[in-house]
Chimera marker file (.cmm) of the C-alpha trace (Angstrom):
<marker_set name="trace">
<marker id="1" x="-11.434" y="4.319" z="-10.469" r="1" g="1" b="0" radius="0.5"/>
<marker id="2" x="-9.088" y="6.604" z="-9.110" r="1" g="1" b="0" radius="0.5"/>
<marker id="3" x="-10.795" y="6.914" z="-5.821" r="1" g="1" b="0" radius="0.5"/>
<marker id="4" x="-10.291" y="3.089" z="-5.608" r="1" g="1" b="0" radius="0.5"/>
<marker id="5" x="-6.638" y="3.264" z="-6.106" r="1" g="1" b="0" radius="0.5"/>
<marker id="6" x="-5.992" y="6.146" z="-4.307" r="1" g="1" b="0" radius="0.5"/>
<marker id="7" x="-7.883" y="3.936" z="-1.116" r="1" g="1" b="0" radius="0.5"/>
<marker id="8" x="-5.734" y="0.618" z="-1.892" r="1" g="1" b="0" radius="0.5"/>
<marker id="9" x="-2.858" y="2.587" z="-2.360" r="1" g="1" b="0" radius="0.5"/>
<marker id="10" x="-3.368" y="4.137" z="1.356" r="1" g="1" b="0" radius="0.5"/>
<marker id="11" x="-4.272" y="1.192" z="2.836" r="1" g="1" b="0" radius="0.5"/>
<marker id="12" x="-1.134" y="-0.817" z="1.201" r="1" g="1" b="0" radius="0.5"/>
<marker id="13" x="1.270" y="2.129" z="2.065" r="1" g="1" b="0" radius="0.5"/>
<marker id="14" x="0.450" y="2.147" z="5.956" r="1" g="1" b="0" radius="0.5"/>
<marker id="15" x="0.108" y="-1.523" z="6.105" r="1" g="1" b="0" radius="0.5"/>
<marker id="16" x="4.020" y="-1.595" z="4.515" r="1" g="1" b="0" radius="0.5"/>
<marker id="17" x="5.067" y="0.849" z="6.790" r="1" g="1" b="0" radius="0.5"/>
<marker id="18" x="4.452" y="-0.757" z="9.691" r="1" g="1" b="0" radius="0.5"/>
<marker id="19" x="5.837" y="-4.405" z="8.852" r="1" g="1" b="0" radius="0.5"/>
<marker id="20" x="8.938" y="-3.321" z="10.390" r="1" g="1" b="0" radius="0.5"/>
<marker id="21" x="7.587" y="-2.402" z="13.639" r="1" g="1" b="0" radius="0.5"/>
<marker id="22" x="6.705" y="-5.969" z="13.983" r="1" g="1" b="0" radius="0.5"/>
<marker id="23" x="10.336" y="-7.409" z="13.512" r="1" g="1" b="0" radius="0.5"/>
<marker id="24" x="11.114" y="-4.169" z="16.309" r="1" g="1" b="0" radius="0.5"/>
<marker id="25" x="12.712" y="-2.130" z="13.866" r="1" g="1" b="0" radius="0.5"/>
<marker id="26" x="11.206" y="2.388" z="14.213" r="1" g="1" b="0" radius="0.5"/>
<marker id="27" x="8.351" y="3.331" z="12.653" r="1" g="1" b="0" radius="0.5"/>
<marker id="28" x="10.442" y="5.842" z="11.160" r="1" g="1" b="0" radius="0.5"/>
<marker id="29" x="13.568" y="3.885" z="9.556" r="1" g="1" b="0" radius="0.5"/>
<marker id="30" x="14.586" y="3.607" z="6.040" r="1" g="1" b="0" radius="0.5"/>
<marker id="31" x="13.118" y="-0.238" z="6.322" r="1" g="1" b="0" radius="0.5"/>
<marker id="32" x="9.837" y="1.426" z="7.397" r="1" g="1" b="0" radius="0.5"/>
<marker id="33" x="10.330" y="3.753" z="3.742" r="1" g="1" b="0" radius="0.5"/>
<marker id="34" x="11.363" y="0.889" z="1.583" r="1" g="1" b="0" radius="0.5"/>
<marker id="35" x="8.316" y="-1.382" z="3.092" r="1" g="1" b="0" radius="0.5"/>
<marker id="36" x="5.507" y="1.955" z="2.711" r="1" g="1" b="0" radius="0.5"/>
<marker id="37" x="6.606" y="2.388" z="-0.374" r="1" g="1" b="0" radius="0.5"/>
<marker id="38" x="6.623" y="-1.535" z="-1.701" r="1" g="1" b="0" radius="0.5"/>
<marker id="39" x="3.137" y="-1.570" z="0.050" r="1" g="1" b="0" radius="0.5"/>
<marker id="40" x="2.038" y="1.476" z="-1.954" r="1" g="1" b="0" radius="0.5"/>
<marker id="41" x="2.957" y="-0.213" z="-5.133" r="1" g="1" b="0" radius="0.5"/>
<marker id="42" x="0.852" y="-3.521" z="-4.325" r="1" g="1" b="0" radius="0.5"/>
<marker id="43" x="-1.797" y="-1.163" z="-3.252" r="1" g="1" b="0" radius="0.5"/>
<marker id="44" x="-2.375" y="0.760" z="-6.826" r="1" g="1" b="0" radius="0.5"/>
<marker id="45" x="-2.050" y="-2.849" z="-8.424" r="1" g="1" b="0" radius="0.5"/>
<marker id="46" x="-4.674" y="-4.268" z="-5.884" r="1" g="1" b="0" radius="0.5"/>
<marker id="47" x="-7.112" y="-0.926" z="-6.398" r="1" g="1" b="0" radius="0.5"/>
<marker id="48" x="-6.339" y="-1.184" z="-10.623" r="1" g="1" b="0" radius="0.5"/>
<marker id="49" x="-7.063" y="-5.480" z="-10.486" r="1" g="1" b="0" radius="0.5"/>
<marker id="50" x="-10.397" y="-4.805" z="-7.904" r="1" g="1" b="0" radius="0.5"/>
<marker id="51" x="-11.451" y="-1.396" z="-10.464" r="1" g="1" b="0" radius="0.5"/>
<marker id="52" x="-11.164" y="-3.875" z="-13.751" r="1" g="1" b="0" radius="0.5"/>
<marker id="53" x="-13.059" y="-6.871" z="-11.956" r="1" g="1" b="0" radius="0.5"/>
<marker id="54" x="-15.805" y="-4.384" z="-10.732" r="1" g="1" b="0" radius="0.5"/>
<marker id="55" x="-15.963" y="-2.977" z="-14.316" r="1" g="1" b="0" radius="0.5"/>
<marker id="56" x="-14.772" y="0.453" z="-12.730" r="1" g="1" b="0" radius="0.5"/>
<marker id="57" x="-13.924" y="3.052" z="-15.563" r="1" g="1" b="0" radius="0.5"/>
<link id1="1" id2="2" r="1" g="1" b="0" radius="0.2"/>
<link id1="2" id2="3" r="1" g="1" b="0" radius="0.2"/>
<link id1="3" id2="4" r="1" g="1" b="0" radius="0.2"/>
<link id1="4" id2="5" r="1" g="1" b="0" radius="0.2"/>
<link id1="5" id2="6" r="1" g="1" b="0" radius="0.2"/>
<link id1="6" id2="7" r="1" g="1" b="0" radius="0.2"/>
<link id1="7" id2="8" r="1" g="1" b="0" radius="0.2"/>
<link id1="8" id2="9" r="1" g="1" b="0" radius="0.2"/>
<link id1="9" id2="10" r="1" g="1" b="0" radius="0.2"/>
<link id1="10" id2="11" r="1" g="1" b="0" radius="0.2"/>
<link id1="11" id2="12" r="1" g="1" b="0" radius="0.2"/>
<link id1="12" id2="13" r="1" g="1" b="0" radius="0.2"/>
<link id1="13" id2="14" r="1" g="1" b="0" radius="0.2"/>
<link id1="14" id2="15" r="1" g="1" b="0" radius="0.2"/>
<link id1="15" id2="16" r="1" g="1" b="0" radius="0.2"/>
<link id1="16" id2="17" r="1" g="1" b="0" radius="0.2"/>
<link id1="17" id2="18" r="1" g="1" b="0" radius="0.2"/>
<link id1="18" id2="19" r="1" g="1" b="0" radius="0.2"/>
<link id1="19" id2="20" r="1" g="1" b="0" radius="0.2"/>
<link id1="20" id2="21" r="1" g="1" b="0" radius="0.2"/>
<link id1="21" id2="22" r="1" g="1" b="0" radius="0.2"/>
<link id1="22" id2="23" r="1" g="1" b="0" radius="0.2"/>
<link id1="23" id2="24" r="1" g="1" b="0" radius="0.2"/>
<link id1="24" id2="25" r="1" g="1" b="0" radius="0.2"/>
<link id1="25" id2="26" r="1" g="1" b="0" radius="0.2"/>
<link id1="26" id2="27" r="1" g="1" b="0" radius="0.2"/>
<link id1="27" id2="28" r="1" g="1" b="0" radius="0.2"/>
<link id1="28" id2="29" r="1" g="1" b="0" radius="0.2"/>
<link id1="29" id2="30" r="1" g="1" b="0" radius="0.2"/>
<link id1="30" id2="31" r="1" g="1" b="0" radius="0.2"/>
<link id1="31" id2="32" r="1" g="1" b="0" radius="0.2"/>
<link id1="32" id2="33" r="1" g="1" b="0" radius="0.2"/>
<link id1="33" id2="34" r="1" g="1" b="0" radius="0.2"/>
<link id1="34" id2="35" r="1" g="1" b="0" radius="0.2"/>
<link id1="35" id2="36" r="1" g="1" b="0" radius="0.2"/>
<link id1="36" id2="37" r="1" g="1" b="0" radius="0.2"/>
<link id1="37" id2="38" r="1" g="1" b="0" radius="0.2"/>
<link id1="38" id2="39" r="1" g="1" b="0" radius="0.2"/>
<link id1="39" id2="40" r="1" g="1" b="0" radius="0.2"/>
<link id1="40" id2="41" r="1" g="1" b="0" radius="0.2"/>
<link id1="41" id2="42" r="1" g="1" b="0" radius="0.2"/>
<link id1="42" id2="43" r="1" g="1" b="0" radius="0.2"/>
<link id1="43" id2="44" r="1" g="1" b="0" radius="0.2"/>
<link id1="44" id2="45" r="1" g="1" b="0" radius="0.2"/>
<link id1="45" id2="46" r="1" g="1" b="0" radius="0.2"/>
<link id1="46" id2="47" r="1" g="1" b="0" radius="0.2"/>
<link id1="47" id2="48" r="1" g="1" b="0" radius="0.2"/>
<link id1="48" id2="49" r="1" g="1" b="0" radius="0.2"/>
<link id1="49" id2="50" r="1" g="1" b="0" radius="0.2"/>
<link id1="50" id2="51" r="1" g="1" b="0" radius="0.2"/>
<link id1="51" id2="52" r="1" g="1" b="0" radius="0.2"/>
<link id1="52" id2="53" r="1" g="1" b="0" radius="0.2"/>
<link id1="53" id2="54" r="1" g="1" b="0" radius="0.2"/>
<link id1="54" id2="55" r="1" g="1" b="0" radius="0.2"/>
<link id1="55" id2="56" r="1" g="1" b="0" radius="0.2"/>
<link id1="56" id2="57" r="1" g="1" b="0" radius="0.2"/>
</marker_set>
């Protein structure tokens, strides 16, 4: 289960912090931060939601 979260978490963390990049803001601004670290959250509630409907303990 953690594996799995750890993975989304990742995944949802670099995805956020490159949503600025696409508006042409730095890949290393304090929008680029805020969005990593929104995308990390959405990430370990993505890999917790996929671990329950898996039946991952």
């Amino acid at each position: 289960m953690k594996t799995l979260i750890f993975i989304f978490m990742f995944i949802g963390s670099s995805a956020g912090s490159y949503v600025p990049v696409l508006w042409g803001a730095d890949l290393f601004s304090m929008s680029s931060v805020f969005w990593g670290a929104v995308g990390g959250f959405v990430g370990i509630w993505a890999g917790w939601k996929m671990a329950q409907i898996l039946g991952i303990e």
